[in-house]
C-alpha positions in Angstrom: 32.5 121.6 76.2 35.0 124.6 76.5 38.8 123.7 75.8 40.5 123.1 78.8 43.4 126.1 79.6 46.3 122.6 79.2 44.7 122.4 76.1 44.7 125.6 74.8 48.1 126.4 75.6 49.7 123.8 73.7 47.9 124.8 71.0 49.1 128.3 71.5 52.9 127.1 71.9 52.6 125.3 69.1 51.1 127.6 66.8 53.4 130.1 67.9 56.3 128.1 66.6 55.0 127.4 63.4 54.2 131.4 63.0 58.2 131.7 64.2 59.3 129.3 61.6 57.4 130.9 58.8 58.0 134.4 59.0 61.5 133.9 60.5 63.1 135.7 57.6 60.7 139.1 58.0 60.3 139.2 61.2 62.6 138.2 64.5 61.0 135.7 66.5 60.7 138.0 69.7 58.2 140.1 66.9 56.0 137.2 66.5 55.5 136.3 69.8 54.7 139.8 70.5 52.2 139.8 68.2 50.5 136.5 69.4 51.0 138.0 72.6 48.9 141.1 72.0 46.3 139.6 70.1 45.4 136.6 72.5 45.0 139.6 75.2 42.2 140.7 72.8 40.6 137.2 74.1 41.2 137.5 77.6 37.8 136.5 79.4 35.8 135.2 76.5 33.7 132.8 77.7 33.7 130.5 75.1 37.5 129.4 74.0 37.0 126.3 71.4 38.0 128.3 68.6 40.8 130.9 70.2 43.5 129.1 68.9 42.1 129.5 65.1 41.2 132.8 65.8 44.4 134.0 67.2 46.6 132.4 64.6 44.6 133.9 60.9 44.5 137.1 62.7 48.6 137.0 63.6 48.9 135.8 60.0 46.4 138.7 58.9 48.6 141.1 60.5 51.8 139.6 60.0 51.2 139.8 56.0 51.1 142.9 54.5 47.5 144.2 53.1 45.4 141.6 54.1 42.1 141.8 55.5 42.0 145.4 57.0 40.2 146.4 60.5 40.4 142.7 61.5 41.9 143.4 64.9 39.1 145.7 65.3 36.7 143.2 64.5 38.4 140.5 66.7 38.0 143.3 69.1 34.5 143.6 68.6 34.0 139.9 69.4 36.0 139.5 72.4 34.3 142.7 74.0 30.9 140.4 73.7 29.4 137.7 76.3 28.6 134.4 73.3 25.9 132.6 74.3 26.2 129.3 73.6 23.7 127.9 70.1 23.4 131.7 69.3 23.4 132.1 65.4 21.8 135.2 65.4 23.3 139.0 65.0 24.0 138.9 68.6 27.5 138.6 70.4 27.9 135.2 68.4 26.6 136.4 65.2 29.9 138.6 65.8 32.0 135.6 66.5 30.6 133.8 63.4 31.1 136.9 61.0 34.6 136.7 61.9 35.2 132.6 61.5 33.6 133.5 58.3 36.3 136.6 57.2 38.7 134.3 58.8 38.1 131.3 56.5 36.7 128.9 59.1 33.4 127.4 58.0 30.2 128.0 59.9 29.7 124.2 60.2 32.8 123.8 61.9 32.3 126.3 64.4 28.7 125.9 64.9 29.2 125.9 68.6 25.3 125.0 69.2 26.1 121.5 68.4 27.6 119.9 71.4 28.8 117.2 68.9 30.5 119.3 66.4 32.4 120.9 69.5 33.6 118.2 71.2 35.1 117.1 67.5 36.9 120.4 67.0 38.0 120.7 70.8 39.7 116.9 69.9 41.3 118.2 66.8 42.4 121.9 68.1 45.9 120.6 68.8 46.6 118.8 65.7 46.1 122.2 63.3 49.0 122.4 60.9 50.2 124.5 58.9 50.1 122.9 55.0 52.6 122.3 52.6 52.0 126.1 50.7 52.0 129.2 52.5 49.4 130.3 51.0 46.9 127.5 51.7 44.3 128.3 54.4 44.7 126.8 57.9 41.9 124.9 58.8 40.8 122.6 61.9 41.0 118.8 60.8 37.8 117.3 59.3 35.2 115.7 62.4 34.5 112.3 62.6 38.6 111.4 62.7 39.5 108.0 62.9 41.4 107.3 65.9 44.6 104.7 66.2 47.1 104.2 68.4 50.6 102.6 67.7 54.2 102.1 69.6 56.9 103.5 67.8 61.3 103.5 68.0 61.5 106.5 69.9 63.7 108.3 66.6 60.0 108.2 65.0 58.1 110.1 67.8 59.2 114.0 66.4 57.7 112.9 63.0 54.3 111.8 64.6 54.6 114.9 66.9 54.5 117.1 63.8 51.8 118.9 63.0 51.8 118.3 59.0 52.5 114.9 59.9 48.9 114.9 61.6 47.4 117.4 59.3 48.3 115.2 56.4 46.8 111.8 58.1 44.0 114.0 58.4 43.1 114.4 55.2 42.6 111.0 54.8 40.5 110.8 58.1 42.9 109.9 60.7 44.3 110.9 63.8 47.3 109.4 65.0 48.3 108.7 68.6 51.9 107.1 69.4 53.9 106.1 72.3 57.8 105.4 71.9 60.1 102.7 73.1 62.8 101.0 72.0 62.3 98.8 69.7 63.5 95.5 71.4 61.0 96.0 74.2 58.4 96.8 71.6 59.1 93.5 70.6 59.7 91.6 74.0 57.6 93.3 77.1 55.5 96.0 75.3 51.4 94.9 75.6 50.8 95.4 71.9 47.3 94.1 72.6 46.5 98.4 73.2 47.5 99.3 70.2 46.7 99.0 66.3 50.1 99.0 64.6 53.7 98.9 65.8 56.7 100.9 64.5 60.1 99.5 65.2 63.0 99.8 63.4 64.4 97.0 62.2 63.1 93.9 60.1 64.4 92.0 62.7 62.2 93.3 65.6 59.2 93.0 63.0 59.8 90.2 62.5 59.6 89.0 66.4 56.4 91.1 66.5 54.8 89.2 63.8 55.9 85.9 65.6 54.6 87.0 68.8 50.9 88.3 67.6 50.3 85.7 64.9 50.4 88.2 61.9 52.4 88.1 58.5 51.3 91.6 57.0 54.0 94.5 57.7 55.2 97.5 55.8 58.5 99.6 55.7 57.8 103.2 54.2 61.7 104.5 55.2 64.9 103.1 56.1 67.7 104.8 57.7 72.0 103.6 57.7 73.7 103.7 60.8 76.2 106.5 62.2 78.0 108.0 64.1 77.7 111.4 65.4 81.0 113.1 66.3 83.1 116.1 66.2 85.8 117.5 63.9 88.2 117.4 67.1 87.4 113.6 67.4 87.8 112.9 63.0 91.2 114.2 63.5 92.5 112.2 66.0 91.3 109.4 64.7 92.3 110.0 61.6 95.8 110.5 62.5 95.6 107.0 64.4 94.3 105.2 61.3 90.6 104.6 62.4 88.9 107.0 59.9 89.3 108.0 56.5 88.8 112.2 56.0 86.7 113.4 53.8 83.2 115.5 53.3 81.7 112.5 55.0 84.5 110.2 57.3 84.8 106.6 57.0 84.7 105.1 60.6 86.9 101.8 60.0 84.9 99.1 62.4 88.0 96.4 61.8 91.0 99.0 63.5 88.3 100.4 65.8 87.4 96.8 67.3 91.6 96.5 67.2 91.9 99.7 69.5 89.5 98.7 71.4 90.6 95.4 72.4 93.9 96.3 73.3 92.0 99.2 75.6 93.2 102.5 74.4 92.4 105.4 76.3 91.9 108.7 74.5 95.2 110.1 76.1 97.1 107.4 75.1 96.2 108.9 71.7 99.5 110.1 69.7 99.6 113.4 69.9 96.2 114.4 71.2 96.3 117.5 72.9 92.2 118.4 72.1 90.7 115.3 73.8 93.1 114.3 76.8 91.2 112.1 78.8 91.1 109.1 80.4 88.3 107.1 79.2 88.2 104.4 76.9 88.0 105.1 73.0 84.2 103.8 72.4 81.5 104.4 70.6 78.7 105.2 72.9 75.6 103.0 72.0 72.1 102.2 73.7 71.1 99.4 76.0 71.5 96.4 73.9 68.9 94.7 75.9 66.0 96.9 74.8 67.3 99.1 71.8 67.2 98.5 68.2 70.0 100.4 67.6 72.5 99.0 69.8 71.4 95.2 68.1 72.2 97.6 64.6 75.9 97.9 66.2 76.3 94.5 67.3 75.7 93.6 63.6 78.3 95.3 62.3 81.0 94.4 64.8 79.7 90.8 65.2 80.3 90.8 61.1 83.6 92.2 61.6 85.0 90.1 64.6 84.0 86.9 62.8 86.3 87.5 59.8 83.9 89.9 58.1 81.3 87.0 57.6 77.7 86.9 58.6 77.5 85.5 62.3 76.0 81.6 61.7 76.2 78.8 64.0 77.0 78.5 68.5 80.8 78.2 67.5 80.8 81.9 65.8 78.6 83.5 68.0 80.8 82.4 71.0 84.0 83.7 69.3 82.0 87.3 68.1 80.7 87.7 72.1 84.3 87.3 73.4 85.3 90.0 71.1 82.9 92.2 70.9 81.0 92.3 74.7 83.7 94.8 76.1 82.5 97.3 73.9 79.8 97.3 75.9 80.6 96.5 79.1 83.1 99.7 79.2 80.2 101.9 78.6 78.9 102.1 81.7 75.4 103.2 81.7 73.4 103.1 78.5 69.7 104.5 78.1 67.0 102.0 76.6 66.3 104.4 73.5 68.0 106.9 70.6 66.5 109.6 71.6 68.5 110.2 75.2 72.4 110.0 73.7 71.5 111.7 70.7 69.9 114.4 72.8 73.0 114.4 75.0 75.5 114.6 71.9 73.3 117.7 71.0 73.3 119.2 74.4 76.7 118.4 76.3 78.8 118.8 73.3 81.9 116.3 73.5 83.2 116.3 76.9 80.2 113.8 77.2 79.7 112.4 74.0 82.5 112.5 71.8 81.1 109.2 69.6 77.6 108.2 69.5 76.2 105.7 67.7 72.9 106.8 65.7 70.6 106.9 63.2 71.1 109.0 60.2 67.9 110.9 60.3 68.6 111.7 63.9 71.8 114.0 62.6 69.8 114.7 59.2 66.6 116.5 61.0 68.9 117.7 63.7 70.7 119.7 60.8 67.5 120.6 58.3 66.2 122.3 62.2 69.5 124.3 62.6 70.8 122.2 65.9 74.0 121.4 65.0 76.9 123.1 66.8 79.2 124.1 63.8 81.7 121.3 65.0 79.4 118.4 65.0 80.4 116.3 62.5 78.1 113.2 60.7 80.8 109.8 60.0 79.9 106.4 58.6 81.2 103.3 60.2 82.5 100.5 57.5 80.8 98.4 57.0 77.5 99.8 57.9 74.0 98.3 58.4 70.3 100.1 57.2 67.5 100.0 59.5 64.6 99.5 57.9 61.6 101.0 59.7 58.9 98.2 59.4 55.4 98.6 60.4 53.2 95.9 61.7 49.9 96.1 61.5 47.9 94.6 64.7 44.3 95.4 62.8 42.5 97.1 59.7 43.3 100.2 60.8 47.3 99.5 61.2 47.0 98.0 58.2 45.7 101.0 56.5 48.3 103.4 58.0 51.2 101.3 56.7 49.9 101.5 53.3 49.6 105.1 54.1 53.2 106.3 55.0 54.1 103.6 52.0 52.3 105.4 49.3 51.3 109.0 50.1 53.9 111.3 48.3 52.9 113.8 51.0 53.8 111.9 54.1 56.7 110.4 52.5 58.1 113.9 51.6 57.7 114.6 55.2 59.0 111.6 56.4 62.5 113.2 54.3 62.0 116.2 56.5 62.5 113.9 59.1 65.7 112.5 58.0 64.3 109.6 56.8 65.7 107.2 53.3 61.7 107.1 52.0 61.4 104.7 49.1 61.4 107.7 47.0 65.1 108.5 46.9 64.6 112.0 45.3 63.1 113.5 48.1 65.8 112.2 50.7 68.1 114.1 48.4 66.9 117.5 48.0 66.0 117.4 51.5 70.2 117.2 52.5 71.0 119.6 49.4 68.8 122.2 50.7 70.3 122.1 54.0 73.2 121.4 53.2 73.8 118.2 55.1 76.9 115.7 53.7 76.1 112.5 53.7 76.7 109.4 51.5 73.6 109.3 48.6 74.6 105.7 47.9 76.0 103.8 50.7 77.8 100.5 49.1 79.7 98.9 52.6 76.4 97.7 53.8 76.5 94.0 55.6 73.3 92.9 56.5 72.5 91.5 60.0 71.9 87.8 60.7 69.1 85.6 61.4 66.7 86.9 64.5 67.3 83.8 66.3 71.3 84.8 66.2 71.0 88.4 67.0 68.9 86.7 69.8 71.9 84.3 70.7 74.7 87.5 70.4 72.2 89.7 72.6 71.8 87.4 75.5 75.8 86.7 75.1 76.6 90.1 75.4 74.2 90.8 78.5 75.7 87.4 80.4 79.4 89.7 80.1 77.5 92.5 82.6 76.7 89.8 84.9 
């Protein structure tokens, strides 16, 4: 079975950003798709294509890297001039094709195209090639014979699964990981987790409704990540100069004289001097759907905590009192998306006519900034108190089970996971992550409240959705 033409260009696209992102700093990127560019034409109308994408991405690196392999684009050539008859191992047209796996580093029992069933396994791992931690490790198609799971995941998680080292690296161990994202309330209330093997939220609390709801007690939690906000410098000033945040490398985001300015409903205009943000709109943080987002129930932790006298919510007397306080901060809001990913995506894209505060996780900003998306104005802050999210899988079977212990213990996947923004249990490798990009944040965050019971975010939730009714 050939690779379909959706197929192979994805794989193309992607392999063409990972050849952008490693030779950035000899070559412009317009260079390197050039070269892709000229040497997939030397492809054009092969008949078989399951090992194109290999092909065309040794022979860019070939030729991209001075005094490697000489007359290879001759010899690619040479191959692509030729009709390959499918099972022929001989020194025919696909004697050609195998000669140049071979100089190419790609193993004749991989590409032994005469067995239907080694095909069809590379054809299913073509997309997931990866370029591995060295540079100077060879590239090679994931092993056959992949185990296959599928999870739901916090959509903040989906770019790390989406990486290709991230699947190269559960490939070594014989996996292959598919995910879909949601947020991680409706992971936990209308998600069928009956199609998958493992869920991914991101909080011990939503885990811990998952593990009520399927019966199960195992769970694991390879990463954790604070809470933010993502802002901009115009915004820090202002609200510096009206008491809410403390300056520094990394502001402090005062919850208690936020929640005052916001019940008293201060419009950004009515600011004191605020001649860089004049506009009538409420001063808000701009959150998720608290209905069906984990991070929005992160934000009505911290200012439930804070509207009941700094105290952990406990009890129907103190949940009615934090609801009255605290429901207009989301009832002001006007629409809110079920999931991270949309307002962070926004803050990056609209800048802060839209978005001027948006409440996050801190990997969202960290990866944003280790991938060179920042605008030079966006600016990281930390509310105080702040909460952690603590990314918990729950595993649904054996082989959930066996990926949580995974992303738990493999120093590989959890030094990726700290490409990805992520707090892995290894604090090292958060840290020279955010020194190498030179991202401020806080190394040891000490204002940390931690949210109440399930049953009482539960009880605040519901109170809070009753206000939009």
């Amino acid at each position: 079975m050939a690779v379909d033409a959706a197929r192979e260009e994805k794989a193309l696209r992607e392999l063409t950003n990972r050849l952008v992102d490693r030779y950035g700093e000899e070559y412009s990127a317009e260079r390197v798709e050039a070269v892709v560019g000229a040497v997939r034409q030397r492809f054009d109308g092969h008949k078989v294509r399951d090992f194109i994408p290999i092909l065309i991405e040794r022979i860019v690196r070939r030729e991209l890297t001075p005094g490697d392999l000489e007359n290879i684009a001759e010899e690619a050539n040479t191959v692509n001039s030729q009709s390959i008859p499918v099972g022929d191992n001989s020194n025919s047209a696909g004697g050609h094709l195998f000669d140049t796996l071979d100089r190419l580093g790609v193993s004749r029992r991989t590409a032994l195209v005469g067995a239907a069933a080694a095909v069809v396994a590379v054809v299913g791992v073509v997309t997931v090639i990866a370029v591995r931690g060295s540079d100077s490790e060879p590239v090679a198609a994931a092993p056959a014979g992949l185990t296959a799971m599928r999870g739901v995941v916090g959509s903040e998680k989906a770019a790390f699964f989406d990486d290709p080292k991230v699947a190269d690296a559960l490939a070594k161990h014989g996996i292959k990981v598919e995910v879909d994202p949601a947020g991680s309330r409706q992971i936990a209330d209308s998600v069928d987790l009956g199609r998958y093997d493992f869920a991914f939220p991101s909080s011990s609390a939503a885990a811990e409704r998952i593990q009520r709801k399927v019966g199960v007690s195992g769970k694991y939690t390879p990463f954790s990540s604070p809470m933010a906000i993502a802002t901009f410098a115009p915004i820090v000033d202002l609200l510096t100069a009206a008491g809410v945040v403390k300056p520094g490398p990394t502001p402090t985001f005062d919850v208690e004289k936020y929640l005052a300015l916001a019940e008293k409903g201060v419009q950004w205009d009515q600011l004191e001097g605020n001649t860089t943000y004049p506009v009538r709109k409420n001063v808000l943080v701009g959150t998720t759907d608290p209905k069906t987002s984990n991070s929005a129930a992160m934000y009505l932790a911290v200012t439930s905590y804070v509207a009941n006298d700094n105290t952990i919510v406990r009890g129907g007397r103190a949940e009615d009192y934090a609801v009255s306080r605290i429901s207009r901060l989301f009832t002001r809001q006007g629409f809110t998306e079920s999931s991270t990913d949309g307002p962070f995506k926004e803050y990056l894209a609209s800048g802060i006519g839209q978005a001027p505060m948006v409440w996050i996780y801190e990997s969202q900003f960290v990866e944003a900034a280790a991938n060179t998306r920042l605008k030079p104005d966006m600016v990281l802050m930390y509310p105080s108190p702040t909460v952690i999210s603590q990314h918990t899988v729950v595993p649904l079977n054996d082989k959930g089970d066996t990926l949580g212990k995974l992303l738990s213990t493999d120093p590989e996947l959890q030094r990726l996971a700290a490409e990805h923004g992520f707090r892995p249990t290894d604090a090292s490798l958060f840290t020279k992550v955010t020194t190498e990009h030179r991202v401020p944040v806080v190394p040891n965050l000490i204002d940390v409240v931690d949210p109440p019971s399930y049953d009482t975010l539960e009880h605040l939730l519901d109170g809070v959705a009753r206000a939009f009714n």
